[in-house]
PyMOL commands that place a pseudoatom at each C-alpha (Angstrom):
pseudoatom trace, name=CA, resn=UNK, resi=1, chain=A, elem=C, hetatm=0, pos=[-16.303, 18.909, 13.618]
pseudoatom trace, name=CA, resn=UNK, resi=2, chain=A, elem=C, hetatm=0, pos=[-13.445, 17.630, 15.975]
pseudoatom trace, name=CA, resn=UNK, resi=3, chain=A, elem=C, hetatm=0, pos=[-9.801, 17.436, 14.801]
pseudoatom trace, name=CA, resn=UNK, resi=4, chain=A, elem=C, hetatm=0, pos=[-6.606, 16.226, 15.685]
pseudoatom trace, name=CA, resn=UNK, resi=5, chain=A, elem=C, hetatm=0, pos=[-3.473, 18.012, 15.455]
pseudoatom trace, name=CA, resn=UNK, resi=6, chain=A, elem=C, hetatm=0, pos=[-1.431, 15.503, 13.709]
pseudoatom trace, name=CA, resn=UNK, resi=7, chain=A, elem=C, hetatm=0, pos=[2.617, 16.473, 13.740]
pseudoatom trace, name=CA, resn=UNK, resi=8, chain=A, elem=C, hetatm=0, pos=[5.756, 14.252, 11.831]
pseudoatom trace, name=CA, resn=UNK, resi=9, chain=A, elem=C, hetatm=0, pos=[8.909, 16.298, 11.701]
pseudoatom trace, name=CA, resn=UNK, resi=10, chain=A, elem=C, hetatm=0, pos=[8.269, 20.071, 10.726]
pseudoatom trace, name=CA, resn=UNK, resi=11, chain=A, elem=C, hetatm=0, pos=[5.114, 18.676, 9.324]
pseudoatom trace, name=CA, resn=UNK, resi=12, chain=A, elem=C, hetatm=0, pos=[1.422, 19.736, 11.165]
pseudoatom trace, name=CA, resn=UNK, resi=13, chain=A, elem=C, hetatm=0, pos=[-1.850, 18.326, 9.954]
pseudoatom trace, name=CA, resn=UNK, resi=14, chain=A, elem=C, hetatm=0, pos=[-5.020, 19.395, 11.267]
pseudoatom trace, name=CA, resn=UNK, resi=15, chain=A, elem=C, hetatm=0, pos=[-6.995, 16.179, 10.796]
pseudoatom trace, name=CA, resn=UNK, resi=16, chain=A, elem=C, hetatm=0, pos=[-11.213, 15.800, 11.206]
pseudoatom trace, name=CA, resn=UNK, resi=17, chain=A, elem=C, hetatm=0, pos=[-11.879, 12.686, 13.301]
pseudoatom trace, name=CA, resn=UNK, resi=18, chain=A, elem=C, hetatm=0, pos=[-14.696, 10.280, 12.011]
pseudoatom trace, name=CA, resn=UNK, resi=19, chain=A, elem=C, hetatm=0, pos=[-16.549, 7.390, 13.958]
pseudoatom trace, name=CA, resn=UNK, resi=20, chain=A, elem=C, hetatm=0, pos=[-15.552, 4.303, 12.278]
pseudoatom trace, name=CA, resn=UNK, resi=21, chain=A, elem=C, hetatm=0, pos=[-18.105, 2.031, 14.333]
pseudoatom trace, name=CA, resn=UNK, resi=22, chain=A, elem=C, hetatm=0, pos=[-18.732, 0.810, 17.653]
pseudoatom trace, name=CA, resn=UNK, resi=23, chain=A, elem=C, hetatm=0, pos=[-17.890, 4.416, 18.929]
pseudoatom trace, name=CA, resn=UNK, resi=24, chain=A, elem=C, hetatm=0, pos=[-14.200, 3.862, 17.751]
pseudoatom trace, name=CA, resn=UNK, resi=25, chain=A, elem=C, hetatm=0, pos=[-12.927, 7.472, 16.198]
pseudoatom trace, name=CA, resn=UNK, resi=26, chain=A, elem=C, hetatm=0, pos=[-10.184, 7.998, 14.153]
pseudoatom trace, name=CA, resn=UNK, resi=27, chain=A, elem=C, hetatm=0, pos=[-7.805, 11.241, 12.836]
pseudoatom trace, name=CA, resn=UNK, resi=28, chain=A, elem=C, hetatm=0, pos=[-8.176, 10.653, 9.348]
pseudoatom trace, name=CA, resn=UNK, resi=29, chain=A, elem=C, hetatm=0, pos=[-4.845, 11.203, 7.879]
pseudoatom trace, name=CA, resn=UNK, resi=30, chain=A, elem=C, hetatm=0, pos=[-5.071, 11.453, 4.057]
pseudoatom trace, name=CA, resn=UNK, resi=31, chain=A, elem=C, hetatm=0, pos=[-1.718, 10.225, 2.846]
pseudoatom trace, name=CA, resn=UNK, resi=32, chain=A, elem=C, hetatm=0, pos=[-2.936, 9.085, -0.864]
pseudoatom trace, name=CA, resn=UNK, resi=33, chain=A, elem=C, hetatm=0, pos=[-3.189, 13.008, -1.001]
pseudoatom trace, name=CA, resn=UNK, resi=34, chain=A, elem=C, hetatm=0, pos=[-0.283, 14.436, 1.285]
pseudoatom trace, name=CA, resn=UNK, resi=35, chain=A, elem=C, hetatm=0, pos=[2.576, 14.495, -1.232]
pseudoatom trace, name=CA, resn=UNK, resi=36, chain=A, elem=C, hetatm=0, pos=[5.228, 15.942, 1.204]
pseudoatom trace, name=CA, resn=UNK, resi=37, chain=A, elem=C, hetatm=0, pos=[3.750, 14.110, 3.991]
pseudoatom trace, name=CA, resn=UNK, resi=38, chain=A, elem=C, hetatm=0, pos=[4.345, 10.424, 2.627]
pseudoatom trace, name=CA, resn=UNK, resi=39, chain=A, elem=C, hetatm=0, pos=[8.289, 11.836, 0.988]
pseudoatom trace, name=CA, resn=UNK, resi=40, chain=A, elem=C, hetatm=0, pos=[8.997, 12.135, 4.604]
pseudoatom trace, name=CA, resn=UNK, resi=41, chain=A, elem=C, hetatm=0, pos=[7.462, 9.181, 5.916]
pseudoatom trace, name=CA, resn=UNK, resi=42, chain=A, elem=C, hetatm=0, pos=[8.897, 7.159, 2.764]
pseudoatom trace, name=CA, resn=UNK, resi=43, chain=A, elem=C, hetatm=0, pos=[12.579, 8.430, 3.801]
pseudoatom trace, name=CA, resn=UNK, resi=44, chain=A, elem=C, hetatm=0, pos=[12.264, 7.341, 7.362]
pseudoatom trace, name=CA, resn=UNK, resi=45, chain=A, elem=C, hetatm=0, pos=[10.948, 3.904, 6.249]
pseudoatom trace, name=CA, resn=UNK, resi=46, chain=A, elem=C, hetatm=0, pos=[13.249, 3.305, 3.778]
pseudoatom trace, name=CA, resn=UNK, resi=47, chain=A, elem=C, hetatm=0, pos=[15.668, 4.221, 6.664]
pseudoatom trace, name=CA, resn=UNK, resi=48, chain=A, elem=C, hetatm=0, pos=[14.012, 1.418, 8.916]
pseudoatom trace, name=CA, resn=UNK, resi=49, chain=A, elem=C, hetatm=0, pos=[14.160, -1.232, 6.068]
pseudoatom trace, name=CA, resn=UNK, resi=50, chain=A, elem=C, hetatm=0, pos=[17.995, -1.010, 5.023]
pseudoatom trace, name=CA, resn=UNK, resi=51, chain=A, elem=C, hetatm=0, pos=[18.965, -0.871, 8.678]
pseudoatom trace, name=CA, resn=UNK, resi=52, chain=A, elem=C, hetatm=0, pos=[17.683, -4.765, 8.682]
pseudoatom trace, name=CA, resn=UNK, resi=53, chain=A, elem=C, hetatm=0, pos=[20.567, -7.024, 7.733]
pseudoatom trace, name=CA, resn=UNK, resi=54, chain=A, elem=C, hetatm=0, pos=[18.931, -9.541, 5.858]
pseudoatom trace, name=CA, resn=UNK, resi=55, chain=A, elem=C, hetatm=0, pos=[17.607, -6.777, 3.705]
pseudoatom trace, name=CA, resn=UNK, resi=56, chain=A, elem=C, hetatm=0, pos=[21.241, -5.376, 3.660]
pseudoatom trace, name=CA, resn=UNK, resi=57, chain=A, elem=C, hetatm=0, pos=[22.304, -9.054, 2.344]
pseudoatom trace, name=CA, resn=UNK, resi=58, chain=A, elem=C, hetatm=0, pos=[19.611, -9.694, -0.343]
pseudoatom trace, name=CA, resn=UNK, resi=59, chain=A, elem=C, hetatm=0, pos=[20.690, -8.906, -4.059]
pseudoatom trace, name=CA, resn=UNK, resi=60, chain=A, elem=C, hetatm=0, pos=[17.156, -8.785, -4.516]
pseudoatom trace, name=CA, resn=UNK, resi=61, chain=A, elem=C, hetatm=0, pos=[13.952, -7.208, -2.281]
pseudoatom trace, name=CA, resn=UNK, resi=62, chain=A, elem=C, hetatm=0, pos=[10.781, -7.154, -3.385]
pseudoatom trace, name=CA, resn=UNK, resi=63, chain=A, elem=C, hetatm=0, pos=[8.513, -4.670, -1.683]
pseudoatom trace, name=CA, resn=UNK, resi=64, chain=A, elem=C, hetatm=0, pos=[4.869, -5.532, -1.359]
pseudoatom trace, name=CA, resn=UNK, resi=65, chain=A, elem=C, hetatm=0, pos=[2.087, -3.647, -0.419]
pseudoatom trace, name=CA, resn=UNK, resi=66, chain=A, elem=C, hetatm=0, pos=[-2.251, -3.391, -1.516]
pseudoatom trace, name=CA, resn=UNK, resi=67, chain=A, elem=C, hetatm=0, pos=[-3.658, -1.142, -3.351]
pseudoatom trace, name=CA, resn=UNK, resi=68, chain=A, elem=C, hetatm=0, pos=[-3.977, 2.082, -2.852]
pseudoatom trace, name=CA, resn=UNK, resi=69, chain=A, elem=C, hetatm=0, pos=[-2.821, 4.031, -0.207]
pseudoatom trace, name=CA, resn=UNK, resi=70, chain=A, elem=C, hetatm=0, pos=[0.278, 1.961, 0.418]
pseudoatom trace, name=CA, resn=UNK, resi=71, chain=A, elem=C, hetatm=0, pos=[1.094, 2.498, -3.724]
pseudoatom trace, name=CA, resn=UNK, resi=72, chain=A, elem=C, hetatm=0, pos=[3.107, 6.119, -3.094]
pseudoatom trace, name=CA, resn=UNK, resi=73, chain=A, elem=C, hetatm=0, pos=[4.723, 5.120, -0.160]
pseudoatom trace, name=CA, resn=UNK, resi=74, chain=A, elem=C, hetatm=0, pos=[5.884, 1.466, -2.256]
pseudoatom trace, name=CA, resn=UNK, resi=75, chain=A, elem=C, hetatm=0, pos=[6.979, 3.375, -4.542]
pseudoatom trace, name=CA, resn=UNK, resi=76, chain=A, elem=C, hetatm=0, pos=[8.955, 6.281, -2.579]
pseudoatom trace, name=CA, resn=UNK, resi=77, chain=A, elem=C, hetatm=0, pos=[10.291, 3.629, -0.631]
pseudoatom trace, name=CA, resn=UNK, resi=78, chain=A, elem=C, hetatm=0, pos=[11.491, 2.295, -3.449]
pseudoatom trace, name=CA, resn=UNK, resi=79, chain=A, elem=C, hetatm=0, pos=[13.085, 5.105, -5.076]
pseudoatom trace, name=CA, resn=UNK, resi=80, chain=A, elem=C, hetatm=0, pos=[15.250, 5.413, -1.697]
pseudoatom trace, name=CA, resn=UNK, resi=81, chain=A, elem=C, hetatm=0, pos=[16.630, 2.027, -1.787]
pseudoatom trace, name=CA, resn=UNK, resi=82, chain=A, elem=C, hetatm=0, pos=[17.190, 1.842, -5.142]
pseudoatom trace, name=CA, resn=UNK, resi=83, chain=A, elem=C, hetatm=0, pos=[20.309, 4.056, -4.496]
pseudoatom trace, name=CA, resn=UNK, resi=84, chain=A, elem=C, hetatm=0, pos=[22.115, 1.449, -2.607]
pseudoatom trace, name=CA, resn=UNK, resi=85, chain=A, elem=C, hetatm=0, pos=[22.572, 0.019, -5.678]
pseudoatom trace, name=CA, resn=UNK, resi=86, chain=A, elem=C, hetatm=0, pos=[20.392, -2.811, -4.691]
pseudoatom trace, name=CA, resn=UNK, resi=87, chain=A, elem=C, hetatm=0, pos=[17.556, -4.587, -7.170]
pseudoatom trace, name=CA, resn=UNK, resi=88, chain=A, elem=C, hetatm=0, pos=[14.312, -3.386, -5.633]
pseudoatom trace, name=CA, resn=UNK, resi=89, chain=A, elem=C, hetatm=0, pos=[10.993, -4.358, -7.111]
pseudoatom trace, name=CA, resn=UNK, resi=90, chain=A, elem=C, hetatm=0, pos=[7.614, -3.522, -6.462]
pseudoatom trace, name=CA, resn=UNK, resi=91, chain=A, elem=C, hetatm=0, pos=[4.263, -5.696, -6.331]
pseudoatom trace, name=CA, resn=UNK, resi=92, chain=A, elem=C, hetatm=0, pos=[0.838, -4.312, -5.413]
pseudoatom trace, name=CA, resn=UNK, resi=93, chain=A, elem=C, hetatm=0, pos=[-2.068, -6.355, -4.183]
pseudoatom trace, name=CA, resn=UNK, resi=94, chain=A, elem=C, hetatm=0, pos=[-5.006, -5.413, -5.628]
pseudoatom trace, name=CA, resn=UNK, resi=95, chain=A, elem=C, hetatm=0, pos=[-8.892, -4.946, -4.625]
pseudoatom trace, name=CA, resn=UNK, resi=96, chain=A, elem=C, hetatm=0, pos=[-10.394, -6.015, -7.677]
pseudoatom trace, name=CA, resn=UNK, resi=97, chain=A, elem=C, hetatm=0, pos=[-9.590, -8.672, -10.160]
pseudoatom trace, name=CA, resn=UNK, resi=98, chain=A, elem=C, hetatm=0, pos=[-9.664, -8.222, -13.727]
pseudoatom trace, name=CA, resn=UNK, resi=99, chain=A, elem=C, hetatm=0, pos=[-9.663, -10.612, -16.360]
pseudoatom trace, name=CA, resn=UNK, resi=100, chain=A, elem=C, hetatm=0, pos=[-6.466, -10.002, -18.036]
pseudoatom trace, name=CA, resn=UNK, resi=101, chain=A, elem=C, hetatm=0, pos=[-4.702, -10.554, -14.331]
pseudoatom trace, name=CA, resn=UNK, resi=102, chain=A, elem=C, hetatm=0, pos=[-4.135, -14.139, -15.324]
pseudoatom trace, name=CA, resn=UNK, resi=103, chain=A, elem=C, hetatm=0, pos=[-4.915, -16.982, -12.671]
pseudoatom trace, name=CA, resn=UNK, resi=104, chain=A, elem=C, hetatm=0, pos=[-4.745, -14.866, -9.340]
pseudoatom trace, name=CA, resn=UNK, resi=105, chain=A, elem=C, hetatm=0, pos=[-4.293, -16.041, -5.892]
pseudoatom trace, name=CA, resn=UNK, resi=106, chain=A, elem=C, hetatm=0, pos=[-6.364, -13.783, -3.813]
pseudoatom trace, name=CA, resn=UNK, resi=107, chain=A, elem=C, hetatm=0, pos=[-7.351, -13.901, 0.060]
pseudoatom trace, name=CA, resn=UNK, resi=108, chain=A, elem=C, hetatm=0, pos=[-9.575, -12.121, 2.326]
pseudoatom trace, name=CA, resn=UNK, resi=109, chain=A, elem=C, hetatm=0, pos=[-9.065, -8.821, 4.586]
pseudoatom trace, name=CA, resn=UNK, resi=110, chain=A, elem=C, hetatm=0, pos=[-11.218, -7.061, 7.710]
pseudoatom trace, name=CA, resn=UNK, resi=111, chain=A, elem=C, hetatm=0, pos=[-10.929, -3.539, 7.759]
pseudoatom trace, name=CA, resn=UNK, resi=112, chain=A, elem=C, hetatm=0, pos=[-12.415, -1.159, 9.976]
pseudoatom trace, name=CA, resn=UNK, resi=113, chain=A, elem=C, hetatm=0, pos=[-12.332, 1.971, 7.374]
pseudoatom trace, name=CA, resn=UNK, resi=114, chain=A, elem=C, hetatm=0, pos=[-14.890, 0.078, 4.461]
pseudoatom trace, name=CA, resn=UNK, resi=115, chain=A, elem=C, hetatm=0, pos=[-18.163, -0.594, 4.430]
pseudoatom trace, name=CA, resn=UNK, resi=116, chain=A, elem=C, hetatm=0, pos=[-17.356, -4.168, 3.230]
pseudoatom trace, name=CA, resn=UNK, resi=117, chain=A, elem=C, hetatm=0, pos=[-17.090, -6.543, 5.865]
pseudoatom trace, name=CA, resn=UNK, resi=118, chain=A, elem=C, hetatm=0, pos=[-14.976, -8.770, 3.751]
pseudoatom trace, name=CA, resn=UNK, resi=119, chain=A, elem=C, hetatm=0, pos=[-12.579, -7.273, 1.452]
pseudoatom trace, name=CA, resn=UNK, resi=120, chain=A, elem=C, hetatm=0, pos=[-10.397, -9.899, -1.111]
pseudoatom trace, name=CA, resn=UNK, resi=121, chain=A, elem=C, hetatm=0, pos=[-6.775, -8.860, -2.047]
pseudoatom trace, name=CA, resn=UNK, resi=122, chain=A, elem=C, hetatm=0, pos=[-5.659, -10.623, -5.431]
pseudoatom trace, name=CA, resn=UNK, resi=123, chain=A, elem=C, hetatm=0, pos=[-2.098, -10.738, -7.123]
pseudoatom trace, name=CA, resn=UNK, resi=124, chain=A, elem=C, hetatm=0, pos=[-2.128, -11.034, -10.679]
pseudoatom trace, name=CA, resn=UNK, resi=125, chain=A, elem=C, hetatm=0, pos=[-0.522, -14.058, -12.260]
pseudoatom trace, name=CA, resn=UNK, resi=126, chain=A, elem=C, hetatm=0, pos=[2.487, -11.445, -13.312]
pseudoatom trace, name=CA, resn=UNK, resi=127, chain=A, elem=C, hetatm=0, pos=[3.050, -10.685, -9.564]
pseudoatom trace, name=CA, resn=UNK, resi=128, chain=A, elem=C, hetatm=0, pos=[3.054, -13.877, -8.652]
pseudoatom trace, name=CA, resn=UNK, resi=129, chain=A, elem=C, hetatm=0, pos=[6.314, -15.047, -11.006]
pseudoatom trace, name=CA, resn=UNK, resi=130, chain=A, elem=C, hetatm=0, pos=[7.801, -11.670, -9.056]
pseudoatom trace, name=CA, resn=UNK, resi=131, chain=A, elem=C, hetatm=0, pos=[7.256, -13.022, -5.524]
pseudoatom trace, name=CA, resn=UNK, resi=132, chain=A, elem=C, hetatm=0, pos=[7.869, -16.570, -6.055]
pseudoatom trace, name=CA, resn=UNK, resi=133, chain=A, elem=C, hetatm=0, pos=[11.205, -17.259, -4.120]
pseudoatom trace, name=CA, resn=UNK, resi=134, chain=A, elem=C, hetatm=0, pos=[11.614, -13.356, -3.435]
pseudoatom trace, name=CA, resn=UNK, resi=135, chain=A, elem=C, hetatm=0, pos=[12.986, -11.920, 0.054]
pseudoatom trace, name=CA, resn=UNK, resi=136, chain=A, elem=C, hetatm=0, pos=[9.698, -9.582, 0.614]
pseudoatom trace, name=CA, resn=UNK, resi=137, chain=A, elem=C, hetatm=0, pos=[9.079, -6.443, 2.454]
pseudoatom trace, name=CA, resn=UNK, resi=138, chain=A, elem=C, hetatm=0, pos=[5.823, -5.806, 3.366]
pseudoatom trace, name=CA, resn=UNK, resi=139, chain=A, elem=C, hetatm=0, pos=[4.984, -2.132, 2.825]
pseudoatom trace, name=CA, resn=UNK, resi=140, chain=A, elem=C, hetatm=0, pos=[1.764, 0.006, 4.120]
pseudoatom trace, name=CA, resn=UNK, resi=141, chain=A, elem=C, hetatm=0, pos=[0.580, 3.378, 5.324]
pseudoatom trace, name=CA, resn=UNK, resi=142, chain=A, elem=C, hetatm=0, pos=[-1.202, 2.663, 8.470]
pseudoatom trace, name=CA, resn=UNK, resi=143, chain=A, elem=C, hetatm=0, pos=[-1.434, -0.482, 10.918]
pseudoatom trace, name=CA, resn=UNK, resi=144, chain=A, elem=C, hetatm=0, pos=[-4.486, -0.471, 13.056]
pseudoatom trace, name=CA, resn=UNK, resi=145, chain=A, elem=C, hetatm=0, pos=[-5.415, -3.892, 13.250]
pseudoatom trace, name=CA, resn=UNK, resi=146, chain=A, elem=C, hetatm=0, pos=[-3.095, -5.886, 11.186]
pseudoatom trace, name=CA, resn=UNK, resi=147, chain=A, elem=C, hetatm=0, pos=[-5.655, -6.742, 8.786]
pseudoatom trace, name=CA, resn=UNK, resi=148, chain=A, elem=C, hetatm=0, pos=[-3.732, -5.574, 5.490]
pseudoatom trace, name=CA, resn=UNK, resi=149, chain=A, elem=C, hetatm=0, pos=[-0.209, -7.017, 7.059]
pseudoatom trace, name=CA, resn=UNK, resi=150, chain=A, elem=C, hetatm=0, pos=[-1.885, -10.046, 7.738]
pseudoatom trace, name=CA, resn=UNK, resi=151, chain=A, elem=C, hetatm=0, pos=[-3.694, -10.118, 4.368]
pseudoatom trace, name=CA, resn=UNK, resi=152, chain=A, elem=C, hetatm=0, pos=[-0.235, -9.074, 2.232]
pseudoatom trace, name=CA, resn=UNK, resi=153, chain=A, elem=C, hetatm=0, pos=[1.725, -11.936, 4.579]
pseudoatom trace, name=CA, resn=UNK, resi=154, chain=A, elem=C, hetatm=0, pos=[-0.591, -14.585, 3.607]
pseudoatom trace, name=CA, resn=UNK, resi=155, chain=A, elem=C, hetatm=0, pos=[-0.456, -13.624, -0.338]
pseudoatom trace, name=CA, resn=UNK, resi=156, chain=A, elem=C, hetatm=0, pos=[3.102, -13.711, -0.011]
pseudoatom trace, name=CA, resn=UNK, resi=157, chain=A, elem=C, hetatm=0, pos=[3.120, -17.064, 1.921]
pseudoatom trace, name=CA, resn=UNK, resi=158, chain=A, elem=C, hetatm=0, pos=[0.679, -18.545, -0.835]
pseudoatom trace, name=CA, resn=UNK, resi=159, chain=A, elem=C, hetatm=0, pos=[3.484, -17.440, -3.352]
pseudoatom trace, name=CA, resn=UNK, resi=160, chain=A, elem=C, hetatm=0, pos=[6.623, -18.874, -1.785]
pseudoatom trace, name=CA, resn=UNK, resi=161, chain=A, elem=C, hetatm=0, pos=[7.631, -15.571, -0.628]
pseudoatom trace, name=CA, resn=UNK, resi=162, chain=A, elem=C, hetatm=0, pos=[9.999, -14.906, 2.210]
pseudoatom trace, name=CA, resn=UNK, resi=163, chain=A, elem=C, hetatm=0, pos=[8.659, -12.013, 4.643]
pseudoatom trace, name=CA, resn=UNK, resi=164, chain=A, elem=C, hetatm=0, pos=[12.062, -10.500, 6.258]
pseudoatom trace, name=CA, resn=UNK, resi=165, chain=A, elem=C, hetatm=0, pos=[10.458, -7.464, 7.231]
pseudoatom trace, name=CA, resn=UNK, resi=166, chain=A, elem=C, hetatm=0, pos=[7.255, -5.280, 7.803]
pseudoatom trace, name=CA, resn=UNK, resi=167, chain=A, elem=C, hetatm=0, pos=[7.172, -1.530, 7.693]
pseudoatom trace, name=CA, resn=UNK, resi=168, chain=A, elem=C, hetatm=0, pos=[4.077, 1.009, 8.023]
pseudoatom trace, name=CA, resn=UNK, resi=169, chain=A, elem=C, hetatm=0, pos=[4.441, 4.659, 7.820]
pseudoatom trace, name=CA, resn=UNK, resi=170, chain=A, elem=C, hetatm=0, pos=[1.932, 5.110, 10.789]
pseudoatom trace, name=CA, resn=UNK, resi=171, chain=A, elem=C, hetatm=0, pos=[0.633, 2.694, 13.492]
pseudoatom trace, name=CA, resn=UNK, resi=172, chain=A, elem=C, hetatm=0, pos=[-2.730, 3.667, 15.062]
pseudoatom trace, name=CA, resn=UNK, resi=173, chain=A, elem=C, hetatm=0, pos=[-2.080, 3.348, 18.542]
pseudoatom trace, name=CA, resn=UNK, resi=174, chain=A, elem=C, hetatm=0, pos=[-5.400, 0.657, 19.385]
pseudoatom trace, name=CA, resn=UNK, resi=175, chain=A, elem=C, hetatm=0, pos=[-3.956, -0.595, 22.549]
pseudoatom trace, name=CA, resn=UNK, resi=176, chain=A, elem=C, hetatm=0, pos=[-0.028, -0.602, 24.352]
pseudoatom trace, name=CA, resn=UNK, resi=177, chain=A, elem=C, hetatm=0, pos=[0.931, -3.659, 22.317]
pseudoatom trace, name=CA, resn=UNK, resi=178, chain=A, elem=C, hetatm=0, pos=[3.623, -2.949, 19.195]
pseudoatom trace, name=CA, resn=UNK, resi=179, chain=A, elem=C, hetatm=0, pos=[3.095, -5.516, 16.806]
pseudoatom trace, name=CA, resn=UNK, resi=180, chain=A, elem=C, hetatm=0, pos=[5.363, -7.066, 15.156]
pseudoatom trace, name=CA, resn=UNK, resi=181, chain=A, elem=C, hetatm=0, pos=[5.749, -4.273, 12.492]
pseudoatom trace, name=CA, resn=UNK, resi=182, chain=A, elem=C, hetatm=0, pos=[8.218, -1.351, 12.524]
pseudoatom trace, name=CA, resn=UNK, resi=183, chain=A, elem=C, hetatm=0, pos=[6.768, 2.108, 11.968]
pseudoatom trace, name=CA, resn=UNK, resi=184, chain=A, elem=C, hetatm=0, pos=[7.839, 5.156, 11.817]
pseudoatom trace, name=CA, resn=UNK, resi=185, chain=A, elem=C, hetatm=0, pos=[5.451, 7.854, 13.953]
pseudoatom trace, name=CA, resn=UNK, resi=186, chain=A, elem=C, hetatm=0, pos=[2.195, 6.918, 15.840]
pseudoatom trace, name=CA, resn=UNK, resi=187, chain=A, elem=C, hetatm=0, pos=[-1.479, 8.087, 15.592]
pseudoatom trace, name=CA, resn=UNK, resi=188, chain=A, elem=C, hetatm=0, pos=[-4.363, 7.662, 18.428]
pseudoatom trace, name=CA, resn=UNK, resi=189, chain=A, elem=C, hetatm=0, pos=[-7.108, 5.969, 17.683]
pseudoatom trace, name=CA, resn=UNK, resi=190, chain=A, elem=C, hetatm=0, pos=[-9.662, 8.404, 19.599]
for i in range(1, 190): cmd.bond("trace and resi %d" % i, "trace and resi %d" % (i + 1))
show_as sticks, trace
zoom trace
């Protein structure tokens, strides 16, 4: 099997590469799994997101990311703010709706890692009170094709949420153009 040698700080991965489709390979990183991998990543984005001066104004930020693999790095990120003193909050999109999620407000999502060719991303009726009016960070582990951060900004759009920032951990390098997203370390997309 091929692999990528992945490295972040004193940090080396050796990473199998899978074909996602249409002969487009990727290094698959598993961060839901890589405990000291997403502390450091969560340290360096927490970093990015209090160097923003909006963020650095709000009494309140809510950070918002989908289910799952964005979760530890949500809640790491968290953690690291917190100590500013500063009322951070955390809402997580999620995959599947339940029936005890209230009334959700949901909206669909493309990825290129699921079988799906539509995914839906639903906040609970809960989550929605949270973002309503809330200064919102959007918070993920990887941005490949903006899917999710498209996906999360549209939730938080359909809940009166303010978007003053975007952070990923890693962007998968598709092409020469940097979105519109900060991140902290890059990955090829083979």
């Amino acid at each position: 099997m091929a692999t990528y040698t992945f490295k972040y700080k004193n940090i080396t991965r050796e990473l199998p590469v899978h074909e996602v489709g249409s002969g487009m390979k990727i290094a698959y990183l598993d961060t839901l799994s890589d405990y000291e991998l997403v502390t450091a990543l969560s340290k360096d984005m927490a970093e990015l997101i209090a160097k923003n001066s909006r963020v650095g104004k709000a009494l309140r930020v809510v950070l918002f990311t989908a289910e799952s693999k964005g979760v530890p790095f949500a809640y790491a990120v968290a953690n690291a703010l917190c100590g500013s003193g500063k009322k951070v909050e955390v809402v997580i999109a999620r995959k599947h709706e339940k029936k005890f999620f209230g009334k959700c407000v949901s909206t669909e999502k493309f990825s290129i890692t699921t079988e799906a060719v539509n995914d839906k991303l639903f906040i609970t009726e809960y989550d929605k009170e949270k973002l309503e009016g809330a200064q919102v960070v959007l918070v993920d582990d990887f941005y490949s094709t903006g899917a999710s951060m498209n996906a999360l900004e549209n939730l938080a759009t359909a809940c009166n949420a303010e978007v003053i920032e975007r952070v990923v951990a890693v962007w998968e390098e598709v092409d020469g153009n940097k979105p519109n997203v900060k991140f902290v370390t890059t990955l090829p997309i083979l």
